[in-house]
N, C-alpha and C positions, 0 to 999 in steps of 0.2 A: 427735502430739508425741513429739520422741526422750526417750528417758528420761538415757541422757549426756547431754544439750545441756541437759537444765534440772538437771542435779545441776553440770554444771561452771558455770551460770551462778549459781546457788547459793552457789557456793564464792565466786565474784569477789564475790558481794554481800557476802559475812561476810568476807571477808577487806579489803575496803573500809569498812564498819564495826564492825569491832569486832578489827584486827588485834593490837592496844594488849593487849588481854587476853584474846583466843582464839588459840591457836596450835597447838592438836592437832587435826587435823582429818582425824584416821585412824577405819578406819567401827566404833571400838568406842566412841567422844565419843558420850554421851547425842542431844547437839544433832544429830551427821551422822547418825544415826539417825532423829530427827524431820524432817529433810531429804531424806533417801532414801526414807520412807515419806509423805512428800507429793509428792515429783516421782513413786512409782508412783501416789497417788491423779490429780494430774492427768493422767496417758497414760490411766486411764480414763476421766474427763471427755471427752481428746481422743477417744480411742475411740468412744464413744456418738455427738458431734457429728458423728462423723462419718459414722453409718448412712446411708444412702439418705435423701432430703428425703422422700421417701414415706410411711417407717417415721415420721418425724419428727411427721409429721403428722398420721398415725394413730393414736398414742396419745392413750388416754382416750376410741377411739371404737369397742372391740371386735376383735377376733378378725376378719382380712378386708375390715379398714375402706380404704374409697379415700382415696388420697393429698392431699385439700385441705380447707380446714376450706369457707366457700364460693366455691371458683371454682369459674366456669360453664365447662361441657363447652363443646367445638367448635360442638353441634348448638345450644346457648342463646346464646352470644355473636356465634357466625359471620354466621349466618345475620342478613339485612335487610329490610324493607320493600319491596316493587318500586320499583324503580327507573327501569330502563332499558324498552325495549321487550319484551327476551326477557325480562326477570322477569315482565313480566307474559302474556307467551304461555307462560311456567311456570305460572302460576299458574292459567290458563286450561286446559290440558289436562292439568291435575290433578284436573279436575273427570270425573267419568264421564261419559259420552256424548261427548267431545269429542274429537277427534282430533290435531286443529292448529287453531290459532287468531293471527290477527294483528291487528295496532293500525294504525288509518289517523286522522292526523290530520283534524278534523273545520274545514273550510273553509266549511261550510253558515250560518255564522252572523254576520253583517256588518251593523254600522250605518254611518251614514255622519253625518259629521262636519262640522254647518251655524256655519261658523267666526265669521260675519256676528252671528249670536244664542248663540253660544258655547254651543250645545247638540249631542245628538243626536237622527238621524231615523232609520227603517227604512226610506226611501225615498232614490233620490239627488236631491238639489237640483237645479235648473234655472238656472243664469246667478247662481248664489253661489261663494263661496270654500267649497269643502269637499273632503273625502278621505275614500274608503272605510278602516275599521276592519276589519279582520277579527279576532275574537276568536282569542287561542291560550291553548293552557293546553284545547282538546275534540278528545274523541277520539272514533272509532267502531271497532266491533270487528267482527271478519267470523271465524266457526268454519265449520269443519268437520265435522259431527255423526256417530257410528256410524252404521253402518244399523242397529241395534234403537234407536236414541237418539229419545224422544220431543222435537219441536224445541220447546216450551214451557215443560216442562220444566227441560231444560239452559238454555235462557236464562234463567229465572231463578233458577236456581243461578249462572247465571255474572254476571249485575248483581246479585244478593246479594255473589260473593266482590269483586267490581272494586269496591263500594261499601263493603263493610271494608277494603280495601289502596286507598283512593284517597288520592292525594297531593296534598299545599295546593296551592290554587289551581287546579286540575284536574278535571276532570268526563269522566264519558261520556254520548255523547246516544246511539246506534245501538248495538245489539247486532242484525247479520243475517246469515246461512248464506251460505256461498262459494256462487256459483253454476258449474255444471260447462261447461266446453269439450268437446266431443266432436273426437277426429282420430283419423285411419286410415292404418294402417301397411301400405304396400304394397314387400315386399322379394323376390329370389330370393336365396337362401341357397345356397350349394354344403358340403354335410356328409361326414365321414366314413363308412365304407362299414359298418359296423356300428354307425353313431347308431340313437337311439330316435327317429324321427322327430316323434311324439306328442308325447314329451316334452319335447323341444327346442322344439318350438314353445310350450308350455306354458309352459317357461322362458324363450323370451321375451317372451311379454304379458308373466310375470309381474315379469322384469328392468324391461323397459322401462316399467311401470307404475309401479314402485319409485320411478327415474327423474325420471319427470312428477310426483311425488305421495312422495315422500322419508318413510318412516314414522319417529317417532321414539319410541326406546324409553324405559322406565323401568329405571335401572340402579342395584346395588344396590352398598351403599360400597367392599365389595370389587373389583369389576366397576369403579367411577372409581380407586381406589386403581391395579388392574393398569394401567389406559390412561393412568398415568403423570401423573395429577391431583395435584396438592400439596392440603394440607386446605382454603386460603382458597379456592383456586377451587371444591372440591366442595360446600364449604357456603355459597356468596358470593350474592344473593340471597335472594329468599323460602323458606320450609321448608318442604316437598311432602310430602304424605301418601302418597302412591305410590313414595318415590325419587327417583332424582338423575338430573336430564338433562343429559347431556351439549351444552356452548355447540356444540361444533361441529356434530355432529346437527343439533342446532336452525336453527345458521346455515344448510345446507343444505336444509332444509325448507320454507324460505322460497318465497312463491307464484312460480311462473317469470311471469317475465315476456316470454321466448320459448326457443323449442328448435332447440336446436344437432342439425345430422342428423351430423353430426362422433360426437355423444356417443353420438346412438343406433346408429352404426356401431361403438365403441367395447366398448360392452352388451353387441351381438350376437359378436362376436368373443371375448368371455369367455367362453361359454357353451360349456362341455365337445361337443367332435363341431363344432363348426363350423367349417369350413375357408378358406370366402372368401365376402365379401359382393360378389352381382358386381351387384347392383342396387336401388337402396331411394329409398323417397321416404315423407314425412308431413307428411297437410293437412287442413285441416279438412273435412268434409264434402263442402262446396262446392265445394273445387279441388279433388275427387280426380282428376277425369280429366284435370284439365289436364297435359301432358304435361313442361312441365318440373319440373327439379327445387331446390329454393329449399334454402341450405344453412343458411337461417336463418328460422323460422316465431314469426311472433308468437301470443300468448295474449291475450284482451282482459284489461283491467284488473279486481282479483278475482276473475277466475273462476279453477276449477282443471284443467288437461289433465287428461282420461280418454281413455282408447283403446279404441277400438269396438272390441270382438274380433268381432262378429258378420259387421263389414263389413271390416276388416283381411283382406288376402287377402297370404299368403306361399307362395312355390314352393321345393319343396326339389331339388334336385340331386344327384345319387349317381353319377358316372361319366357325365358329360352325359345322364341319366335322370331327368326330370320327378317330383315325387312331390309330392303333397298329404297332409297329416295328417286322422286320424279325428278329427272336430268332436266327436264325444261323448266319447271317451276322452280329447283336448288336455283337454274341461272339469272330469272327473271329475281328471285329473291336475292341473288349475289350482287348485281346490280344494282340492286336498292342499295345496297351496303354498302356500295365503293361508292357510289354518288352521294349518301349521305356525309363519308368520311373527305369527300373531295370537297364537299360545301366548310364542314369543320376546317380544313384546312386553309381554307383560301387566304388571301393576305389581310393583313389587318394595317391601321391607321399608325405610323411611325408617332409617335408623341413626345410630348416634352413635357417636363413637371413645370406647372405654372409657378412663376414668380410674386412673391408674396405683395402683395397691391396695397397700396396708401391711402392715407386719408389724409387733404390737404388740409394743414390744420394754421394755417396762416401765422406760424411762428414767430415770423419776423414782426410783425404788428405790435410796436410800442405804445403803451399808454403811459406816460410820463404820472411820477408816482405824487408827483407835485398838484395833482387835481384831488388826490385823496387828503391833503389836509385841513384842518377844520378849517371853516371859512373866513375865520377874525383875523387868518393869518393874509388873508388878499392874494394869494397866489394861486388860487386853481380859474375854473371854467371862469365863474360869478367875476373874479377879480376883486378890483376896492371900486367902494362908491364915488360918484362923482366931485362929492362935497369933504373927499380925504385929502389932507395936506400934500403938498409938494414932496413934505419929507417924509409921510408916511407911503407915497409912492416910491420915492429913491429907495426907502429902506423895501419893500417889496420886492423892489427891482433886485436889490442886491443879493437877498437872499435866494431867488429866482436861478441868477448867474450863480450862486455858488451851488444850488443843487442840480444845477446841470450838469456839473461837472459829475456827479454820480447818474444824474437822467442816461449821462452819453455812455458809461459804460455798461450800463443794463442794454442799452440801447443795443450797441454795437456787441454786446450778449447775443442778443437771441437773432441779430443779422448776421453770424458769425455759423450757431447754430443750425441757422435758415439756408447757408450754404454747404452745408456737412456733404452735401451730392456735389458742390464743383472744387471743394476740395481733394477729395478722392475719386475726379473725374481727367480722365485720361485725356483731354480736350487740350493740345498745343493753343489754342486761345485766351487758356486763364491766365489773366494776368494781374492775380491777388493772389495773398493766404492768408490774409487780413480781411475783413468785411468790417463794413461803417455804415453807419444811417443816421443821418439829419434828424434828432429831437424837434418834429414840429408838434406836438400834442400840448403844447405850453402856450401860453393865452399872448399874444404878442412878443412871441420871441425872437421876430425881425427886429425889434428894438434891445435887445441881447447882444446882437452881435454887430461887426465892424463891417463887414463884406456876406451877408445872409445867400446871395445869391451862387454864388461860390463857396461856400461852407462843407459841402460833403466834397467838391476837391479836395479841398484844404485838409479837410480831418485825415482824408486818406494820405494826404501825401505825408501828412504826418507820423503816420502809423505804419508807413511802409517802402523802405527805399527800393529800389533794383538787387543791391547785393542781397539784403534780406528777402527779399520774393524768391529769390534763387534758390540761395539756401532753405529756405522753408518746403516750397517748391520741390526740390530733388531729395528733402524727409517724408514726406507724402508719398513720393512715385515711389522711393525706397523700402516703403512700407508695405505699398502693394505688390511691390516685385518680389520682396521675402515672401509674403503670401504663396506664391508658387517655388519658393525653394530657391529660388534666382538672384545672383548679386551682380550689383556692377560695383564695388567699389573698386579693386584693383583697375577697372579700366579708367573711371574717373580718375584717380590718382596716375595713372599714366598718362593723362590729357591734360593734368593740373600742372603736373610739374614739366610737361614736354612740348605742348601744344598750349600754350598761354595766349597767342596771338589770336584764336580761334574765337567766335561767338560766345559767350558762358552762356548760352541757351543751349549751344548746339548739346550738350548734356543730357537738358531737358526734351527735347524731341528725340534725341534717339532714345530716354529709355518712354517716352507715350510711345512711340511707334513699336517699341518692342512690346510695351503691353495691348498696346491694339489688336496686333497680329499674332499676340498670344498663343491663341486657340489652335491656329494655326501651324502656328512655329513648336509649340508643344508636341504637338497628335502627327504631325509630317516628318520629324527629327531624324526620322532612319528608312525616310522615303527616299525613292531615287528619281529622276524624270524621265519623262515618257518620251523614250525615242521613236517611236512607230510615227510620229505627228508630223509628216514631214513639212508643211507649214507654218510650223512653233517651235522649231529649233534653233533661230540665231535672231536678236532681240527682243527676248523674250524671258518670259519668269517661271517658264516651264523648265527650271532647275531643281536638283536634289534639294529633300530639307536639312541636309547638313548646309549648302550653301548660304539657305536661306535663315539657316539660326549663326551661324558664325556673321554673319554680313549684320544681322541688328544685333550682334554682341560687338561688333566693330565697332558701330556708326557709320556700315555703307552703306548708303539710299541707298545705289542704284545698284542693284543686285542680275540684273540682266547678265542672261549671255552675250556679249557684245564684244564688241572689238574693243578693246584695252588699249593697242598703241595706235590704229587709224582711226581716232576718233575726228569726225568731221567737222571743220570748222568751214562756216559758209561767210565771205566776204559778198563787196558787189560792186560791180563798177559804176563811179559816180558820173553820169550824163553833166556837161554844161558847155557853152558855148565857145570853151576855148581850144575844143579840138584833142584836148591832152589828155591819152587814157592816165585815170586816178583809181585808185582803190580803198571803200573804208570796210570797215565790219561794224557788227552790230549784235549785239546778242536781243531776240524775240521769242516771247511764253507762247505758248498755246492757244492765246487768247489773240495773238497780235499786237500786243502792246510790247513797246521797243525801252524794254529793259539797263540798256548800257550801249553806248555808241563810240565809236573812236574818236579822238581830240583833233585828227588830224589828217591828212589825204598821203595814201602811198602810191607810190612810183608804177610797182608790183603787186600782185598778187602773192608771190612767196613772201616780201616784206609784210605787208597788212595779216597773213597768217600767223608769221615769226610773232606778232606786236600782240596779235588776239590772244596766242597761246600764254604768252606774259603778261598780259591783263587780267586774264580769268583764274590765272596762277595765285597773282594778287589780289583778284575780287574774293576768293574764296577763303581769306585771310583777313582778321582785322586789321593787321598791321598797313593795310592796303590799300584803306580806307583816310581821304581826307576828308572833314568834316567842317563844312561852311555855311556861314550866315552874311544873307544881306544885309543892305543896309535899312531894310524897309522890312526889318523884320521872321524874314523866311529864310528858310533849312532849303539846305544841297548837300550834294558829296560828289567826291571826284575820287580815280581811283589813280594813283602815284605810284611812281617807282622807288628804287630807292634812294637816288635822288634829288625824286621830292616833284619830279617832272610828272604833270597829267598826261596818264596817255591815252583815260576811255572817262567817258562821265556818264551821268544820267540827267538830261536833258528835262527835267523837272523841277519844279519845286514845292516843298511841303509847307504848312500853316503850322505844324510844330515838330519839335525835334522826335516825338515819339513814335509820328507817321512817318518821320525822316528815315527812323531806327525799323521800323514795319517793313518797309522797304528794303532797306538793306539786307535783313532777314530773309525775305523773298526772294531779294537774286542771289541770295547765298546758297540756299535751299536748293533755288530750280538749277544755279552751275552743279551742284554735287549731285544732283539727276542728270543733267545733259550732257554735264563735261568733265565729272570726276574719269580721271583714268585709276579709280579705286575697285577693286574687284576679283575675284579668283576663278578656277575653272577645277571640276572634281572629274576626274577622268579615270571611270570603271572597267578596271582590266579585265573582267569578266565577257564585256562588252567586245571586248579586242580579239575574241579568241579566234583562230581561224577557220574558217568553214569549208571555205572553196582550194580548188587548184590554184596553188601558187600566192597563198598568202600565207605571210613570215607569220614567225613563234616570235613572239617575246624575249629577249635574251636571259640567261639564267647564268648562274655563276655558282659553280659549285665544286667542289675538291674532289680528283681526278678517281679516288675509292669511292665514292656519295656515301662518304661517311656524313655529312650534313645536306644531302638529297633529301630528308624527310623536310625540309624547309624549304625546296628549291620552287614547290610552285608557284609562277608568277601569275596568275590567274585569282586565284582562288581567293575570295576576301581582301584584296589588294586594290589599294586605290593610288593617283597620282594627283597632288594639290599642285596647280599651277598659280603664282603670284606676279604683280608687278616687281620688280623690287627699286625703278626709278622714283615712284610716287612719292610724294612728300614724307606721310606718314610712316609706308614702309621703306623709308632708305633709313628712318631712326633705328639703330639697330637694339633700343630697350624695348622699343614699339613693337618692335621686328621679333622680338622674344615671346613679347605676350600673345601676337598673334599667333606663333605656332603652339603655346603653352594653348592657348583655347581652343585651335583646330584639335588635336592630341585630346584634350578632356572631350572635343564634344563629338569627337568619332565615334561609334558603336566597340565596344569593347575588344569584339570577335574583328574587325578589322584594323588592315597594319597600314598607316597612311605614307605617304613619302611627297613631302614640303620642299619645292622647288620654287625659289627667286629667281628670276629670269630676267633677264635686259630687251632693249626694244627691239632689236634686230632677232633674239629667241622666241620672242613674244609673235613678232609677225610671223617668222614661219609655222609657231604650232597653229597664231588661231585659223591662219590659212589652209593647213591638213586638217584640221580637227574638224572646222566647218565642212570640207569637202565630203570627211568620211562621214560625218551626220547626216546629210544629203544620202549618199549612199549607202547609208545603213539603216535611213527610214525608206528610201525607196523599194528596198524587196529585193532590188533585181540581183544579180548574178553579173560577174564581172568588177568588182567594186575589191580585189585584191593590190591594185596599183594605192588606192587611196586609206585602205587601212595599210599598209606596208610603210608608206611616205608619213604617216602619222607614227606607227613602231619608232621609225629611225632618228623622227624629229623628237618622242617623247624619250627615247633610248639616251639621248645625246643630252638633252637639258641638264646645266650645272648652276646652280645656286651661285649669284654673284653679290658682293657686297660695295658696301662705302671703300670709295679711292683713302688709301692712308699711306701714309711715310712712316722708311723705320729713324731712329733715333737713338741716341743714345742714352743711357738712366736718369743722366744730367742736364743735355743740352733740348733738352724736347721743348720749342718753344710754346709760350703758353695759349691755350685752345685752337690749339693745330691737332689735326687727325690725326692718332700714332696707332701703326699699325697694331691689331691683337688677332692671333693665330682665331681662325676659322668664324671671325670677325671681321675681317675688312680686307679689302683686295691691295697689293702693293701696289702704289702709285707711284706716279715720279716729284717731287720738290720741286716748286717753281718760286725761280727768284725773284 
């Protein structure tokens, strides 16, 4: 900011109001004085704003601090899930013992399609309407192992890593060793007249070996950095323990499928001393002596060209003079060669582009602009003399009070500034978007004010209600979510106008937790989970990352695999002297601390259940909530029916309503962790296929010609979305819209999803098969056709159910009664 340009814009304001009775406006006027020393206070202001965003950032987080409150580095957000073919042959020869490794689509797996009984077979029909299926969406994989590489081993390191990075709807069945091609290199060479004869030849097994069999290195970010790599490509794919491979490397490395004697004429003419190739041929074993020469050799399918050096015969030439190399010394020289290339190769340091680091430049540090004026005015450090009137103190005073009021917004300037990191910090703790700071740099300005000791309360609570932290609040997060291409509005406005009873925080934490888990939720999106785990299959967050990105576009914490309709409620019988069993509940954290207690003693164990289940119904609800004060000053709450009857409380009390309000939040939070029944199941029919004796097909539906058989397979890319549909939020059937509009967008393109509501009695028989067959389909074993079958018939059978509704007539439909709407609500019966 120029310091002319705001003193003459200055002048145009005073001289536009107040021309009538200001008209000296030369720099001895008291007033140009108070003007000239605010337009220097703001060119500091400007000053400061204008530090590096780095500096900006870094205050409040030490000496050295990096430049972001939490964005993720290069190496956290860049980086993806495998995707393509090379990520996963990244991924593959990041494993030790591996060398190269490739994906071959798996073709081995085909039923066939009896159109006639609208089923399938694993045999082909005889004189029916039917069409082979061949599944897609399997793969098999072929490596290339060290020679120290145990091949047991490394295979299952490497179906360990393919089964954490496998992707919906996708499998591998075949993990096996490239099998090797042997050929023989028969060439005369004509050399320079001071070659090393040994060596040359040395260096061409070793070239031409290269060649056949393309090594590929680990390079370290400088190393991609120099080969003129931008950051997206070097961290694009999965994140390697070993460093960064280069895409083109890799492209190269790919198994040959034949060799060009072009290339290997090419090879040889590189190699320092060689003069002219005046004769060459390469074939497999068996045609060595055949006498022509093919300028094109195939490889069979999988396997890798090797070159016999034993049986390779090359003539060297020196001045039309015949010469052979020393077979022991080419070897001892060959050796050198591959050990030197093996050190080249070895793995290199994984990196990440450092974060740009700050300079804490104490931004918020106010010097009230009131010390800079000249001293006759008695308002800076010095103050007035001892022997100044009463009233030339009062008038001091006053003028003191009236530039504060500008001291405080410079003030609360650069503490607003000074917060620029916990405004666009993803931290559920902030509980501003406003910043203020107490003007103490003024010479007794405890005698200023009314209440000094409480004065930066007060300013804040001035400058900031609840509704306004909210809304400010969720323009910030909203800003950072657009950042990645991400909206929540539609879902906010579904919670606005549907769910009003709800926390207005609860907003606010689910979209920080979805930017938390960002990185995450991003780079996992078309991940699937790892069933081999057989003790991280059932309460657990070893789910697909479709689960996991639709659940924080919900607002479902608890995203576990878990039981949806037996969720455990623990009661306890209460001990006392009268003999009489009693029963209460209790809801306790983690910590041990007893959260909400029952108001009252039941009979039964079913009853104190029945009461828990409608208390925590209610706790996870404002509407639920009573809100009381003692007499003696302190905050409670209880939680009521409707009522108006307590039926759980929390056996506490707070010292103010805001720690009352902390609280609350807290048991709000930890029920929709422990006891929300909010949550989905993604169930991959790829996964369901059958293997063994005597486990069912899938059922398929198709028209007796399979005229529409090209669409009949149910395997392939096909998934089943399991939901509650009793749950609060999803019995709303606008809610109930948007949640399948968000499954549907945030599916993978190439997959066809199928969104089943289910009731509680549905719900417990699949998660009871589903759990079973997870058991036996992580275990390995054999026999496990009972448990995938009982799952078939329970997923077969699942029908989407809705809200109970009556029908009516156009006219008499009384008002806010459910009226039934076709393929919207179940018919119910009218109750008088």
């Amino acid at each position: 900011l120029d310091y002319e340009f705001l003193r003459s814009e200055g002048l145009k304001y005073i001289e536009q109001l107040s021309s009538r009775i200001w008209t000296d406006y030369n720099i001895h006027d008291p007033g140009i004085t108070i003007l000239e020393l605010l337009c220097y206070a703001i060119t500091d202001i400007g000053y400061r704003t204008s530090f590096p965003i780095a500096d900006i950032l870094a205050e409040g987080r030490g000496e050295g601090a990096d430049g972001g409150p939490e964005f993720p580095t290069a190496a956290e957000i860049l980086p993806m899930r495998p995707v393509t073919v090379n990520d996963y042959r990244k991924l593959l020869i990041d494993i030790d013992g591996i060398r190269n490794a490739w994906l071959r689509e798996h073709t081995g797996t085909s039923y066939y399609l009896d159109c006639s009984e609208s089923g399938l077979s694993r045999k082909p029909l005889q004189g029916a309407a039917s069409r082979k299926i061949t599944l897609g969406g399997l793969y098999d994989v072929v490596i290339d192992l060290e020679e120290a590489a145990d091949e047991k081993t490394v295979k299952d390191a490497a179906r360990e890593r393919l089964h954490e990075n496998r992707n919906l709807c996708e499998d591998f069945v075949d993990i096996k060793t490239v099998k090797e091609q042997e050929f023989i290199l028969c060439a005369e060479v004509e050399l320079a007249a001071d070659a090393d004869i040994d060596l040359i030849q040395a260096r061409i097994f070793h070239e031409v070996q290269r060649y056949l069999t393309p090594p590929i290195r680990f390079r370290s970010l400088k190393e991609m950095l120099d080969r003129g790599k931008r950051t997206d490509e070097i961290f694009n794919g999965p994140i390697l323990r070993n460093g960064f491979i280069d895409d083109d490397e890799l492209d190269e490395a790919s198994l040959r499928e034949c060799i060009h004697l072009s290339d290997v004429i090419r090879i040889l003419m590189a190699v320092d001393g060689v003069r002219a190739v005046r004769d060459i041929k390469i074939t497999p074993p068996g045609e060595a002596e055949d006498g022509g020469r093919q300028w094109t050799v195939d490889v069979e399918k999988d396997h890798k060209p090797v070159l016999d050096r034993n049986t390779s015969r090359i003539v060297f030439y020196k001045d039309h003079l015949p010469f052979r190399a020393d077979e022991e010394r080419t070897g001892r020289l060959l050796r050198c060669l591959e050990a030197l290339e093996r050190a080249e190769e070895g793995p290199a340091l994984t990196e990440d582009l450092p974060v740009p680091s700050g300079n804490v430049r104490n931004i918020r540090n106010y010097y009230s602009f009131q010390n800079h004026f000249p001293r006759n005015y008695g308002i800076g450090e010095a103050g007035l003399p001892e022997s100044a009137s009463n009233e030339r103190k009062a008038q001091a005073r006053q003028l003191k009070a009236y530039l504060l009021f500008f001291d405080q917004l410079l003030a609360d300037y650069l503490a607003q500034l000074a917060n620029l990191r916990r405004l666009f910090s993803t931290d559920e703790e902030i509980d501003r978007t406003y910043f203020t700071q107490v003007v103490d740099s003024v010479r007794d300005v405890e005698a200023l004010y009314k209440d000094y000791e409480n004065l930066g309360s007060a300013i804040q609570a001035m400058t900031e209600d609840e509704d306004l932290f909210i809304k400010r609040r969720n323009r910030f997060l909203d800003h950072l979510i657009a950042r990645f291409a991400e909206s929540f509005n539609e879902y906010a406005w579904i919670m606005y106008t549907r769910r009003q009873d709800r926390d207005p925080r609860d907003l606010i934490r689910t979209k920080t937790d979805f930017l938390k888990h960002y990185a995450e939720i991003g780079s996992n999106r078309a991940g699937a989970f790892d069933y081999t785990k057989s003790g991280d299959l059932w309460n657990t967050y070893n789910v697909s990352g479709l689960e996991r990105r639709v659940a924080h576009l919900l607002g479902i914490r608890n995203y576990k695999r878990r039981n949806l309709f037996g969720i455990k409620y623990e009661v306890y019988q209460e001990k006392d002297s009268d003999g009489v069993d009693e029963y209460r509940f209790r809801v306790v954290d983690d910590g041990g601390k007893i959260l909400l207690s029952s108001s009252t003693r039941y009979a039964t164990k079913e009853e104190a259940v029945r009461e828990m289940k409608l208390a925590l119904g209610l706790a996870m609800t404002r509407k639920g909530y009573e809100l009381k004060e003692t007499s003696d000053g302190r905050f409670y709450f209880n939680i009521t029916d409707e009522n108006g009857e307590v039926i759980a409380r929390r056996i506490e009390y707070f010292d103010s309503e805001r720690k009352r309000d902390e609280a609350i939040r807290y048991l709000m939070d930890f029920l929709f962790q422990h006891y929300s029944d909010e949550g989905l199941f993604v169930v991959e029919h790829i996964l369901l296929r059958p293997k063994g004796p005597g486990e069912e097909f899938l059922p398929v539906c198709v028209a007796a010609d399979c005229s529409d058989g090209e669409y009949a397979d149910p395997y392939s890319f096909r998934i089943s979305i399991v939901l509650p549909a009793w749950s609060e939020r999803f019995s709303d059937m606008d809610f109930r819209r948007f949640v399948e509009k968000t499954i549907r967008a945030e599916t993978p393109a190439h997959i066809l999803p199928r969104i089943c509501w289910v009731n509680k009695e549905q719900m417990a028989e699949f998660e009871n098969a589903y759990r079973e067959w997870l058991d036996h389909r992580a275990s390995g074993k054999e026999g496990g056709g009972d448990a995938l079958n009982k799952l078939i018939d329970i997923l077969s059978s699942l029908k989407s159910v809705y809200p109970e509704a009556v029908l009516t007539g156009c006219t008499d439909g009384t008002a806010g009664e459910k009226t039934f709407i076709l393929d919207k609500s179940n018919l119910g019966t009218r109750k008088e």
